[in-house]
PDB file of N, CA, C, O and CB in Angstrom:
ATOM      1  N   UNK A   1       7.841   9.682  15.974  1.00  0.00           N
ATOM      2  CA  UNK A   1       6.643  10.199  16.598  1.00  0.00           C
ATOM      3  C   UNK A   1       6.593   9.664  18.029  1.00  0.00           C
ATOM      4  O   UNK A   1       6.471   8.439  18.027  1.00  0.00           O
ATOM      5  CB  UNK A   1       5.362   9.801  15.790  1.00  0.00           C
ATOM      6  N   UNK A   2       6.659  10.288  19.444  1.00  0.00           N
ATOM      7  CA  UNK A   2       6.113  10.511  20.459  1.00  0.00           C
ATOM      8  C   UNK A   2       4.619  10.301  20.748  1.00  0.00           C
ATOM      9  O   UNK A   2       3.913  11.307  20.807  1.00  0.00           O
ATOM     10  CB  UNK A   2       6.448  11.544  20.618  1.00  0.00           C
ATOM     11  N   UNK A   3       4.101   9.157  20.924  1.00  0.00           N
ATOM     12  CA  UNK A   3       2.458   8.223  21.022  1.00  0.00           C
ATOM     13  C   UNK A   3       2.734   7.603  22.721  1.00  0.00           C
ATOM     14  O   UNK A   3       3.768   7.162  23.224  1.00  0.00           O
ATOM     15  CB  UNK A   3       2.265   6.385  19.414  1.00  0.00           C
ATOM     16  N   UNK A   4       1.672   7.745  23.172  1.00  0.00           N
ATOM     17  CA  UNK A   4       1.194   7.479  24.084  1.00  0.00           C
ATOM     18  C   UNK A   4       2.936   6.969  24.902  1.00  0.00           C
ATOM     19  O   UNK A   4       3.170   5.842  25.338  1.00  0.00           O
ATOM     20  CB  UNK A   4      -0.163   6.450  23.748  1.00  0.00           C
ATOM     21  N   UNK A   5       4.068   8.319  24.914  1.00  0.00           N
ATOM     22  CA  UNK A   5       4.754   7.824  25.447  1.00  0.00           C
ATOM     23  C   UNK A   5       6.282   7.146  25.133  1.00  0.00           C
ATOM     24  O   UNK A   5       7.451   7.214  25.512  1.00  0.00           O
ATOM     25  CB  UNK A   5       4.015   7.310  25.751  1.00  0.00           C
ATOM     26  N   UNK A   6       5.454   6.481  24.214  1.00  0.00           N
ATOM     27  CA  UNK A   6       6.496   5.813  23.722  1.00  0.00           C
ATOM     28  C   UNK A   6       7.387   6.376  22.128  1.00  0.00           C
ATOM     29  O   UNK A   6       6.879   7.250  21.426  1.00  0.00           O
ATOM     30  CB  UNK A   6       5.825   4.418  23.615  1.00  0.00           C
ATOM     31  N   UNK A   7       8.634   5.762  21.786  1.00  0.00           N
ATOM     32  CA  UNK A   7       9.042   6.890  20.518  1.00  0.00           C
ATOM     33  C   UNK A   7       8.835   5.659  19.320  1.00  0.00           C
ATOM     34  O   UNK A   7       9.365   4.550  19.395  1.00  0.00           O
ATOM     35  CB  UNK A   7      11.082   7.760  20.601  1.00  0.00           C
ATOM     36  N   UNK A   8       8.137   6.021  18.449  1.00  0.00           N
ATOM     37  CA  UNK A   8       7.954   5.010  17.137  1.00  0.00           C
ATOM     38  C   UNK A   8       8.459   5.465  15.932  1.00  0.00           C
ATOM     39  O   UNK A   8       8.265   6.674  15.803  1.00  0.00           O
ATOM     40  CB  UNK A   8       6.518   4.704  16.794  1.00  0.00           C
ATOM     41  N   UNK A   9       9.251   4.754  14.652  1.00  0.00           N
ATOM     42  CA  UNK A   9       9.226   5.379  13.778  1.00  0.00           C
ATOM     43  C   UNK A   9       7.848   5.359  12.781  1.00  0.00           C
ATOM     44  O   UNK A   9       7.068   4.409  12.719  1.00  0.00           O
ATOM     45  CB  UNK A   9      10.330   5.057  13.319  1.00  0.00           C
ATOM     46  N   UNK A  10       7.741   6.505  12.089  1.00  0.00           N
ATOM     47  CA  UNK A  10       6.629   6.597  11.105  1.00  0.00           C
ATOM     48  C   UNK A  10       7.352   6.209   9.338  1.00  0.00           C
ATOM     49  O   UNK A  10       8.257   6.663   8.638  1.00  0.00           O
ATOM     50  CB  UNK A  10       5.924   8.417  11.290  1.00  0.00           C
ATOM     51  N   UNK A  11       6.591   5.413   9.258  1.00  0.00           N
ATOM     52  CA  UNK A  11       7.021   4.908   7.849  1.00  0.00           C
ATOM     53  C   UNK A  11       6.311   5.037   6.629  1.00  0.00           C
ATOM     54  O   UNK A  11       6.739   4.802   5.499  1.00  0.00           O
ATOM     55  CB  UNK A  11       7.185   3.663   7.885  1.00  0.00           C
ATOM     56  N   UNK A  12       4.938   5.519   7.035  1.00  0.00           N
ATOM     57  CA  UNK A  12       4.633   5.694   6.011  1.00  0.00           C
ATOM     58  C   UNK A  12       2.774   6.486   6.577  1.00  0.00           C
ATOM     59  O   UNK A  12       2.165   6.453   7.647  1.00  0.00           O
ATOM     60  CB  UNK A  12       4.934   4.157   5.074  1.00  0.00           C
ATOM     61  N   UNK A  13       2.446   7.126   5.158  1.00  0.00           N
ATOM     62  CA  UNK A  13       0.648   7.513   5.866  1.00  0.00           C
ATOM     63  C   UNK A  13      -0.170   7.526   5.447  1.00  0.00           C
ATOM     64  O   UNK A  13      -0.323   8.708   5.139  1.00  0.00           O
ATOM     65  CB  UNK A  13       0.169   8.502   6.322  1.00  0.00           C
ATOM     66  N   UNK A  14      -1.287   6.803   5.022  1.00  0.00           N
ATOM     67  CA  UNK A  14      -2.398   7.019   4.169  1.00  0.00           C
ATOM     68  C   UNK A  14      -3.367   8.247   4.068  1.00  0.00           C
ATOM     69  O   UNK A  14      -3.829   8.631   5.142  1.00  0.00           O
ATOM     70  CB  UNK A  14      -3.103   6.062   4.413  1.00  0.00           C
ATOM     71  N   UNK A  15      -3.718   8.878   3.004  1.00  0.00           N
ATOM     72  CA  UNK A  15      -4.250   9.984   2.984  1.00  0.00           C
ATOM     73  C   UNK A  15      -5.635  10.020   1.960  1.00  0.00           C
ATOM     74  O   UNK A  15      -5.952   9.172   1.127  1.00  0.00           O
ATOM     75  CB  UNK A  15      -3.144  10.895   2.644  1.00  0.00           C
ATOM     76  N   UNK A  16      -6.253  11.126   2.266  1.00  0.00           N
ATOM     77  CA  UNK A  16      -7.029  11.435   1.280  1.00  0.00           C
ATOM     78  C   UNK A  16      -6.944  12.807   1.087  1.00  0.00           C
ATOM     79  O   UNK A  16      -6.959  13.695   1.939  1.00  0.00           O
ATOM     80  CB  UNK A  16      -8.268  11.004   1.460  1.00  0.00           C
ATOM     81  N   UNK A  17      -6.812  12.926  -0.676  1.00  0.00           N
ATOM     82  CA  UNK A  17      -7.168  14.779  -0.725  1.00  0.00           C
ATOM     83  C   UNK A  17      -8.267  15.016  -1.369  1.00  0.00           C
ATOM     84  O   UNK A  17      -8.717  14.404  -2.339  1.00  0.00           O
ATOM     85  CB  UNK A  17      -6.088  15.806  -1.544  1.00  0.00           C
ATOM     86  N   UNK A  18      -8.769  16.061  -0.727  1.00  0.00           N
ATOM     87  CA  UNK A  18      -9.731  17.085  -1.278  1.00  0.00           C
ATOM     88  C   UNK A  18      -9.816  17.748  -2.297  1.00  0.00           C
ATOM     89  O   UNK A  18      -8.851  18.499  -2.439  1.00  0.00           O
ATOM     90  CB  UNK A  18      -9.836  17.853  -0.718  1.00  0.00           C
ATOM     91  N   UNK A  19     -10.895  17.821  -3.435  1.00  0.00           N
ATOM     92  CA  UNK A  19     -10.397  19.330  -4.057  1.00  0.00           C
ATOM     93  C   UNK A  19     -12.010  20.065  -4.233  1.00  0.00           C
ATOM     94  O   UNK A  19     -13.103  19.526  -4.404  1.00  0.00           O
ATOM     95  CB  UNK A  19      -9.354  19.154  -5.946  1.00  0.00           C
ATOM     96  N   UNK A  20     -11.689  21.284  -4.131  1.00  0.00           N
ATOM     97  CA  UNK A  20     -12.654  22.482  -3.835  1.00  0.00           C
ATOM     98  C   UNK A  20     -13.226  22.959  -4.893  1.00  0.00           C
ATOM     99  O   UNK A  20     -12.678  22.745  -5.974  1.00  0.00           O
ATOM    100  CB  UNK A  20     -12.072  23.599  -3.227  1.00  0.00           C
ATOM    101  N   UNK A  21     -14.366  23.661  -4.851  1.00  0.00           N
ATOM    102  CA  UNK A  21     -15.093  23.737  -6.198  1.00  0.00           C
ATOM    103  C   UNK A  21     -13.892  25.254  -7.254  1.00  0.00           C
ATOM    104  O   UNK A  21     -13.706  25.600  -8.421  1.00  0.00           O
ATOM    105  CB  UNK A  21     -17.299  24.350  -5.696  1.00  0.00           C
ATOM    106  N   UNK A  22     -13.292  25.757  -5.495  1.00  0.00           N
ATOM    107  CA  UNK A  22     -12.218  26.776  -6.459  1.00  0.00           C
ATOM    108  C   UNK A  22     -11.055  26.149  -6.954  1.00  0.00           C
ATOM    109  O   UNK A  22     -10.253  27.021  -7.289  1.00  0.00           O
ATOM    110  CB  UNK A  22     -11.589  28.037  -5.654  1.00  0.00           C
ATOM    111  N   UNK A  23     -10.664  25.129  -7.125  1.00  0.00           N
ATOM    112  CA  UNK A  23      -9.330  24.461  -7.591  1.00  0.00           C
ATOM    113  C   UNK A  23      -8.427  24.223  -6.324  1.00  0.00           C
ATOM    114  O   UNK A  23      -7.418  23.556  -6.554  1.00  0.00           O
ATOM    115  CB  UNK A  23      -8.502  25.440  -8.709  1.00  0.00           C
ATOM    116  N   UNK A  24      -8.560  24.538  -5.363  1.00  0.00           N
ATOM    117  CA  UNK A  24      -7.631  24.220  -4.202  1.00  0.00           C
ATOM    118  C   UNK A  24      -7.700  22.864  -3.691  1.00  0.00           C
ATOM    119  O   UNK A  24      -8.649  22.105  -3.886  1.00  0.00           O
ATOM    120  CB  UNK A  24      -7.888  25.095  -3.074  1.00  0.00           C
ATOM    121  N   UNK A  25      -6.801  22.631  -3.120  1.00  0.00           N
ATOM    122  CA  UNK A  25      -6.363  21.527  -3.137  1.00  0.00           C
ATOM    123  C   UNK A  25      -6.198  21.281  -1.137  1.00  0.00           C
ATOM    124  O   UNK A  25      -5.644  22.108  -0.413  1.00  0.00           O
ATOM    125  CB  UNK A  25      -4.915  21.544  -4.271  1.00  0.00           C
ATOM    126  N   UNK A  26      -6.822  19.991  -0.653  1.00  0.00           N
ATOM    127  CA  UNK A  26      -6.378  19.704   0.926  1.00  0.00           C
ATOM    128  C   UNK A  26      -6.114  18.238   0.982  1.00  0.00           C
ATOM    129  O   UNK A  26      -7.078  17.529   0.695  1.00  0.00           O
ATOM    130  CB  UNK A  26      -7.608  20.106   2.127  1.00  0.00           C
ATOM    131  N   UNK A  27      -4.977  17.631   1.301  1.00  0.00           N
ATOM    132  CA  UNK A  27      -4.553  16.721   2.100  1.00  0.00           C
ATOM    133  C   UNK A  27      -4.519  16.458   3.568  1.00  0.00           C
ATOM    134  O   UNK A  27      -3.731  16.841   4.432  1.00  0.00           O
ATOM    135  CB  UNK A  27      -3.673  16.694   1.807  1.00  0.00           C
ATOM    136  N   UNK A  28      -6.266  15.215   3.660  1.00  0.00           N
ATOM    137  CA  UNK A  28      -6.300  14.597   5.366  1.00  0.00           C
ATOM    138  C   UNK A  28      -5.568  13.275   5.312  1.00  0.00           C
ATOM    139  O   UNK A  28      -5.780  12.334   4.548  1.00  0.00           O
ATOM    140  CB  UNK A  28      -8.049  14.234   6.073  1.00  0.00           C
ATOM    141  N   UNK A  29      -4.379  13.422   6.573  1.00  0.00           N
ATOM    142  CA  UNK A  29      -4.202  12.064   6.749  1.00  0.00           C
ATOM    143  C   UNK A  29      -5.483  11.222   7.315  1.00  0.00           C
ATOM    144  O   UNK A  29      -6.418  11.776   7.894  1.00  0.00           O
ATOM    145  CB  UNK A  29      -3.046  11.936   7.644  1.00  0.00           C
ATOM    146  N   UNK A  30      -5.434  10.291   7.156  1.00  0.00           N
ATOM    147  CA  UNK A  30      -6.357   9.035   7.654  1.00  0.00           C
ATOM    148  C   UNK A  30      -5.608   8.366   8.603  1.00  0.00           C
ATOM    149  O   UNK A  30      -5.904   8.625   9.770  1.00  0.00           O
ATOM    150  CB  UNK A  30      -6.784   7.956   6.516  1.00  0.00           C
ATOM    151  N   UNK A  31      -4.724   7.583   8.414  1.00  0.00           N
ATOM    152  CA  UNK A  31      -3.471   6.773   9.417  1.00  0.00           C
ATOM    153  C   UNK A  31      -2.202   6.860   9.035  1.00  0.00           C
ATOM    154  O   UNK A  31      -1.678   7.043   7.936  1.00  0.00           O
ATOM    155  CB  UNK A  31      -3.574   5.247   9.530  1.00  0.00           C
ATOM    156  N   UNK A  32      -1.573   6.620  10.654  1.00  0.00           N
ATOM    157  CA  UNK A  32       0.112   7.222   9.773  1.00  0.00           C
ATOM    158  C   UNK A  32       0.548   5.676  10.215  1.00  0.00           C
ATOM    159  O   UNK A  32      -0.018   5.077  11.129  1.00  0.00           O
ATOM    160  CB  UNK A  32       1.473   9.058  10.705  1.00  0.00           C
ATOM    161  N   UNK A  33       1.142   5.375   9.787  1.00  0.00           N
ATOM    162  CA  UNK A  33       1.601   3.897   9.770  1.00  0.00           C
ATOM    163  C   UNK A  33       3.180   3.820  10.611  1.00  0.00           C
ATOM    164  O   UNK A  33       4.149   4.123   9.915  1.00  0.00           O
ATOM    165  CB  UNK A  33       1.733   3.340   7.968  1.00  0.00           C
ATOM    166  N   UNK A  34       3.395   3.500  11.796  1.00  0.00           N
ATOM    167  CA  UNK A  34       4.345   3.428  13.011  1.00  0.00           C
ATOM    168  C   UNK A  34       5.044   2.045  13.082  1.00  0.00           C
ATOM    169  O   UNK A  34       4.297   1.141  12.709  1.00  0.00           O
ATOM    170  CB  UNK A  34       3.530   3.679  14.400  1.00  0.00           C
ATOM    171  N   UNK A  35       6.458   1.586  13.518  1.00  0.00           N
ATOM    172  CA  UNK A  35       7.288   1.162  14.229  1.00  0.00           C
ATOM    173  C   UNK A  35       7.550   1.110  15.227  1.00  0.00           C
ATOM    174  O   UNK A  35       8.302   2.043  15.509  1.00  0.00           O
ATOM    175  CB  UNK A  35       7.844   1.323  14.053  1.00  0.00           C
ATOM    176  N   UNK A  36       7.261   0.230  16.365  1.00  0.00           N
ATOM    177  CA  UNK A  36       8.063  -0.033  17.173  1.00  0.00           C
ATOM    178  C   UNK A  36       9.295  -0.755  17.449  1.00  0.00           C
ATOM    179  O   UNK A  36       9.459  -1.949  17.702  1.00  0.00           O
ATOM    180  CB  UNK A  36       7.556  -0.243  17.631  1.00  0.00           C
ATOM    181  N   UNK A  37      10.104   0.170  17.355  1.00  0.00           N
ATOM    182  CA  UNK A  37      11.747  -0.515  17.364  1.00  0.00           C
ATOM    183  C   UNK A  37      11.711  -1.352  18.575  1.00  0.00           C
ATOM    184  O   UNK A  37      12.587  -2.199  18.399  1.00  0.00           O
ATOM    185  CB  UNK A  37      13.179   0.709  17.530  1.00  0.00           C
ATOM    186  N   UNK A  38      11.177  -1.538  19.654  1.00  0.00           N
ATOM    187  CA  UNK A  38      11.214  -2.240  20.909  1.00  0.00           C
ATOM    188  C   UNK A  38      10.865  -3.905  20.919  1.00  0.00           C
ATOM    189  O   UNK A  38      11.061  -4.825  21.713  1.00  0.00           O
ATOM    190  CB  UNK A  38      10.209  -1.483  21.795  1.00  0.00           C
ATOM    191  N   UNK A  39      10.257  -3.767  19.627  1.00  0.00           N
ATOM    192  CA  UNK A  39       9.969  -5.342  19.358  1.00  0.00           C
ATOM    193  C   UNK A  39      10.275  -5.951  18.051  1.00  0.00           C
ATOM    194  O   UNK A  39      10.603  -5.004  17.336  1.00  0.00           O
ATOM    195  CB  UNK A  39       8.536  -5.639  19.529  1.00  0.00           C
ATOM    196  N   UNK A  40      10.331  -6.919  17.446  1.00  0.00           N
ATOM    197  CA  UNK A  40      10.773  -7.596  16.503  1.00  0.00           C
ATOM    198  C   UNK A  40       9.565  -8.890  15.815  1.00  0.00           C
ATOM    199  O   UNK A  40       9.742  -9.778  14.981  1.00  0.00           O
ATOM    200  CB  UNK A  40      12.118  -8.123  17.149  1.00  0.00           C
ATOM    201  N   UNK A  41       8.737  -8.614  16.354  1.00  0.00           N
ATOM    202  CA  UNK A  41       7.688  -9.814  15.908  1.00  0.00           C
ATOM    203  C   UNK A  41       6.557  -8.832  15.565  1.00  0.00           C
ATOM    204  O   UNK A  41       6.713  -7.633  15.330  1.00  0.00           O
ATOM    205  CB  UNK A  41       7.208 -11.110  17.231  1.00  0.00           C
ATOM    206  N   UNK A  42       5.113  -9.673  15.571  1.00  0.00           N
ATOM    207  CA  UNK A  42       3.388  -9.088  15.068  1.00  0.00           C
ATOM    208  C   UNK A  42       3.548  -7.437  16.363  1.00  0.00           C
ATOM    209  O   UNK A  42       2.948  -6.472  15.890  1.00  0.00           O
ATOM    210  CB  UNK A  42       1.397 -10.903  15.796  1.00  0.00           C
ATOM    211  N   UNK A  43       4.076  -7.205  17.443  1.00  0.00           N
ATOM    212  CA  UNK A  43       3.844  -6.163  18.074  1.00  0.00           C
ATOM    213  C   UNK A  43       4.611  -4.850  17.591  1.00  0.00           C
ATOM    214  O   UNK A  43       4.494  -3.744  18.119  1.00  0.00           O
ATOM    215  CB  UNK A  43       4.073  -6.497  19.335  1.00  0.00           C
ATOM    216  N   UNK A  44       5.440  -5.172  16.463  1.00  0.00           N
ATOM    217  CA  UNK A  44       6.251  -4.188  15.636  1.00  0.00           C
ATOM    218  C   UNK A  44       5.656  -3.338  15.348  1.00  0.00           C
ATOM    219  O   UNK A  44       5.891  -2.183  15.703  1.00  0.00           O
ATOM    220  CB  UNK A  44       6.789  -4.512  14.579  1.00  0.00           C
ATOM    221  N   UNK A  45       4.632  -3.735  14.552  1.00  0.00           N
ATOM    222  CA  UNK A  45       3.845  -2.367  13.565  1.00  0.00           C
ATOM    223  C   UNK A  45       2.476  -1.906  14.240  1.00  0.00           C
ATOM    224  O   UNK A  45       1.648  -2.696  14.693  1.00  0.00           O
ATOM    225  CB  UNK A  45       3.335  -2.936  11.760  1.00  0.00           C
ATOM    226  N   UNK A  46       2.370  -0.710  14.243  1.00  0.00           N
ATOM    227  CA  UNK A  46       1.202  -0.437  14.907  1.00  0.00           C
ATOM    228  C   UNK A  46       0.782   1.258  13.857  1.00  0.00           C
ATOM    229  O   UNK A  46       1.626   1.915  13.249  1.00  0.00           O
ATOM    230  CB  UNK A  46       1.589  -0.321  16.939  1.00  0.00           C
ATOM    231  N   UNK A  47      -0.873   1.608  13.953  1.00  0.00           N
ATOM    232  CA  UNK A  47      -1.090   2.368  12.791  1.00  0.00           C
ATOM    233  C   UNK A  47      -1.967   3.466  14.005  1.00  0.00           C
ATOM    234  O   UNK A  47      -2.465   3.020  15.038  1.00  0.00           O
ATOM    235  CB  UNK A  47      -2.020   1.458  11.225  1.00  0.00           C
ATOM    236  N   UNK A  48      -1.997   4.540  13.713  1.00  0.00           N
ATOM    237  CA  UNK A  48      -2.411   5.625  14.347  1.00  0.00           C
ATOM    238  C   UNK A  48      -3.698   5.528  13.628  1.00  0.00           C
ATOM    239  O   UNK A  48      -3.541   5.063  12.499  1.00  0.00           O
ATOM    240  CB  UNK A  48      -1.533   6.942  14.259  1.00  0.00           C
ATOM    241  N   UNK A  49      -4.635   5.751  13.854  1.00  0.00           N
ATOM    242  CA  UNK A  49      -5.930   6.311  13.257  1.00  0.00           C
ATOM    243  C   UNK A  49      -6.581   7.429  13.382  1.00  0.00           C
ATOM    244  O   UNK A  49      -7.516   7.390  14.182  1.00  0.00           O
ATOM    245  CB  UNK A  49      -6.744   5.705  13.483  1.00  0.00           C
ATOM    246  N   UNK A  50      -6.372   8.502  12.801  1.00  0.00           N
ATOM    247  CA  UNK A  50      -6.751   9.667  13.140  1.00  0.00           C
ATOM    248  C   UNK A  50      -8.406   9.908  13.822  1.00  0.00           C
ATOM    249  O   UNK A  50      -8.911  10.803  14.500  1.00  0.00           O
ATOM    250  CB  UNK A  50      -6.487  10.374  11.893  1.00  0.00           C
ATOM    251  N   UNK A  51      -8.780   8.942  13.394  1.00  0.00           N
ATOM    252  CA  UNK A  51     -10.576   9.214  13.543  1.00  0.00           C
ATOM    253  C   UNK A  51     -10.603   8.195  15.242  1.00  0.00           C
ATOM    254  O   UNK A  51     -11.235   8.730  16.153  1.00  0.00           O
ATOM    255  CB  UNK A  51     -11.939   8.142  11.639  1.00  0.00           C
ATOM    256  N   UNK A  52     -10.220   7.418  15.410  1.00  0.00           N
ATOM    257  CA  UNK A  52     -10.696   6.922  17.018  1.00  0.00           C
ATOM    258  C   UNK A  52      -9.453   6.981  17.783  1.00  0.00           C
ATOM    259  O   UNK A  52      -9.562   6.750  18.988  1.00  0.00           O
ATOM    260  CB  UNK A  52     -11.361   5.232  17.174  1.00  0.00           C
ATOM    261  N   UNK A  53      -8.178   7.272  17.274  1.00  0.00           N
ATOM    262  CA  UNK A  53      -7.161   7.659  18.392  1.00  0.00           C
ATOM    263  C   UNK A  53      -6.646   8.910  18.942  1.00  0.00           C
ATOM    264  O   UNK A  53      -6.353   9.724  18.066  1.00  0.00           O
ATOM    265  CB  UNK A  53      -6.170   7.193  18.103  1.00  0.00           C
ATOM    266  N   UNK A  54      -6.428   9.346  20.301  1.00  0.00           N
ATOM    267  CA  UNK A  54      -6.292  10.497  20.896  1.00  0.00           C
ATOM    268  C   UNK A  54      -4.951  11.292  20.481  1.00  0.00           C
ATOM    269  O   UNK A  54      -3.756  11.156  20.745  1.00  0.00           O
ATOM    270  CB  UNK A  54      -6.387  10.223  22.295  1.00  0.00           C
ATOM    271  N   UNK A  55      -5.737  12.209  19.685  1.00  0.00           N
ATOM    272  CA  UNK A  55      -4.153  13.235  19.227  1.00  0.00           C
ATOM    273  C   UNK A  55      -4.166  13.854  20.554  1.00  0.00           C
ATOM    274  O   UNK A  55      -3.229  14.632  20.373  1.00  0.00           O
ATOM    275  CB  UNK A  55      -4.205  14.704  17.671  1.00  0.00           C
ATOM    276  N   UNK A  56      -4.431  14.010  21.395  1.00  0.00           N
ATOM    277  CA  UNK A  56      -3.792  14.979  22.938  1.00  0.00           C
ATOM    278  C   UNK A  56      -3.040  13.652  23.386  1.00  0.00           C
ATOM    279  O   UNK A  56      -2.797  13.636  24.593  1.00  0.00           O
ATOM    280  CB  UNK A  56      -5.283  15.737  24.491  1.00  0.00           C
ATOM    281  N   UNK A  57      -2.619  12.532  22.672  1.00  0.00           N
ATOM    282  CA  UNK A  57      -1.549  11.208  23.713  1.00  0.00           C
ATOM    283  C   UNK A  57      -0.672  11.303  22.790  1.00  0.00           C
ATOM    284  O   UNK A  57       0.363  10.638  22.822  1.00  0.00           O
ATOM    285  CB  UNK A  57      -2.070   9.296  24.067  1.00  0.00           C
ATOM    286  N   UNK A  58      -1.009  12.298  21.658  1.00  0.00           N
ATOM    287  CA  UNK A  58       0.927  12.250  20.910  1.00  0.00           C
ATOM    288  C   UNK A  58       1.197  13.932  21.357  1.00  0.00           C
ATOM    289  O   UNK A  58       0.590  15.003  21.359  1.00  0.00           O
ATOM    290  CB  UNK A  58       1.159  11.935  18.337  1.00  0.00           C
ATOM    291  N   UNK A  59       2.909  13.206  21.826  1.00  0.00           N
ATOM    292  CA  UNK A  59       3.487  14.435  22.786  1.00  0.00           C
ATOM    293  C   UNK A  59       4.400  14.919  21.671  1.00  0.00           C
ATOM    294  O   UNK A  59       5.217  15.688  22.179  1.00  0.00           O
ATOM    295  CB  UNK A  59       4.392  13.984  24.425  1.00  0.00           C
ATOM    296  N   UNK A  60       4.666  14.755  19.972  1.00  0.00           N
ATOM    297  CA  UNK A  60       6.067  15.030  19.600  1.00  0.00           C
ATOM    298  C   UNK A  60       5.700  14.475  18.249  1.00  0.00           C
ATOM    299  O   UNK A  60       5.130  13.411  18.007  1.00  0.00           O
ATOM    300  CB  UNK A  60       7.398  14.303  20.514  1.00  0.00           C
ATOM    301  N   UNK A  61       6.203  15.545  17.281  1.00  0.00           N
ATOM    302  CA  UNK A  61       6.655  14.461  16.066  1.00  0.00           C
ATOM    303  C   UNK A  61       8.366  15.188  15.670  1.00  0.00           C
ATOM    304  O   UNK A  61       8.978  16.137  16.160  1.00  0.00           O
ATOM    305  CB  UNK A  61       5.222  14.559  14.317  1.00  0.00           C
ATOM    306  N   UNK A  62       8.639  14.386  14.768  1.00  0.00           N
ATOM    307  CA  UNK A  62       9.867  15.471  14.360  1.00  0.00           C
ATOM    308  C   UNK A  62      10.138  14.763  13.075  1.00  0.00           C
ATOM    309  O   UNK A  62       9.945  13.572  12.833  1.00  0.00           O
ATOM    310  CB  UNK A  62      11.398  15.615  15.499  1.00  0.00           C
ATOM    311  N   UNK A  63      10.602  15.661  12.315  1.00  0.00           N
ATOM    312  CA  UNK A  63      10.667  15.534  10.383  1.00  0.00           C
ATOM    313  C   UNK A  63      12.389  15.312  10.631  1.00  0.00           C
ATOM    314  O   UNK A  63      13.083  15.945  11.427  1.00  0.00           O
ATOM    315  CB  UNK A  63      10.040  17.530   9.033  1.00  0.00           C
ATOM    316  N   UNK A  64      12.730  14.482   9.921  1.00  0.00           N
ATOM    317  CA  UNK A  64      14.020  14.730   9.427  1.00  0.00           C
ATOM    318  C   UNK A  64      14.451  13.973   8.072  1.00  0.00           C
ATOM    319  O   UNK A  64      14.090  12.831   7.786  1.00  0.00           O
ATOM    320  CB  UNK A  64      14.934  14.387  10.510  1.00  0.00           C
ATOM    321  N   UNK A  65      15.334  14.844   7.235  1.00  0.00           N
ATOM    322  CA  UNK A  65      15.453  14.791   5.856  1.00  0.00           C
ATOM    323  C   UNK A  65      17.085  14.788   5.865  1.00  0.00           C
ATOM    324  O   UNK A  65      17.815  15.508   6.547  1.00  0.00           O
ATOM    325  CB  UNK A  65      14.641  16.074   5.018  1.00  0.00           C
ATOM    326  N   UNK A  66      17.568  13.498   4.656  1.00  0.00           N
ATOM    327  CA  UNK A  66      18.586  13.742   4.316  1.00  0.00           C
ATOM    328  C   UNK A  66      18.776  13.224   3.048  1.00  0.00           C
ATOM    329  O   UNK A  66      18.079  12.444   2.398  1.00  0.00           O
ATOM    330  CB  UNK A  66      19.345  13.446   5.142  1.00  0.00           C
ATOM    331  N   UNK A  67      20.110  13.922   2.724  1.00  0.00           N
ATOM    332  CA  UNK A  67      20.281  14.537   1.695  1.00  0.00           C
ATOM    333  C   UNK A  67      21.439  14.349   1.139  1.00  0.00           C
ATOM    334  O   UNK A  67      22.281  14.709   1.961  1.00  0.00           O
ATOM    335  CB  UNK A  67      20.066  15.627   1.846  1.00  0.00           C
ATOM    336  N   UNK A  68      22.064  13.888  -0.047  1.00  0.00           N
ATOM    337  CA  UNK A  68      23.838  14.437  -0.745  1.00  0.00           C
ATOM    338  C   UNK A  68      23.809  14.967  -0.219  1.00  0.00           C
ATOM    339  O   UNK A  68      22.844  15.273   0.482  1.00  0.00           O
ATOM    340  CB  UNK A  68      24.477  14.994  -1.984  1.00  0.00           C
ATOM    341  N   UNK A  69      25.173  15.538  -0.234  1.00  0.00           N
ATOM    342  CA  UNK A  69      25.566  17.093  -0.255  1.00  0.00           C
ATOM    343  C   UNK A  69      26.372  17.095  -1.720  1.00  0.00           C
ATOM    344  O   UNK A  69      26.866  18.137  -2.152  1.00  0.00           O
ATOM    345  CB  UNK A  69      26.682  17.650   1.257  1.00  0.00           C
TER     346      UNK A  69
END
């Protein structure tokens, strides 16, 4: 993930889901839980908060999955 700039890995995200009086189903993240590879001590981990941090300062995310073949 692309945050204020800088590139972090995402490791993990806390969520809450919804469910609707019709049976449907919604998943809100709450916080996505980040890495900074740039450091190695307490400034390593850092957590997005969806509710007081600026989603217009993340420029990027990107999924990647692997797999056997």
């Amino acid at each position: 993930m692309e945050w204020n700039a800088h590139l972090y890995v995402c490791y993990g995200v806390t969520y809450q889901r919804y469910y609707d009086a019709d049976g449907g189903v919604m998943d809100t993240i709450l916080t996505i839980l980040l890495l900074d590879t740039r450091y190695s001590d307490s400034h390593r981990e850092l957590v997005f908060h969806r509710e007081t941090d600026d989603w217009s300062r993340v420029q990027g995310m990107l999924r990647l999955t692997v797999a056997p073949q």
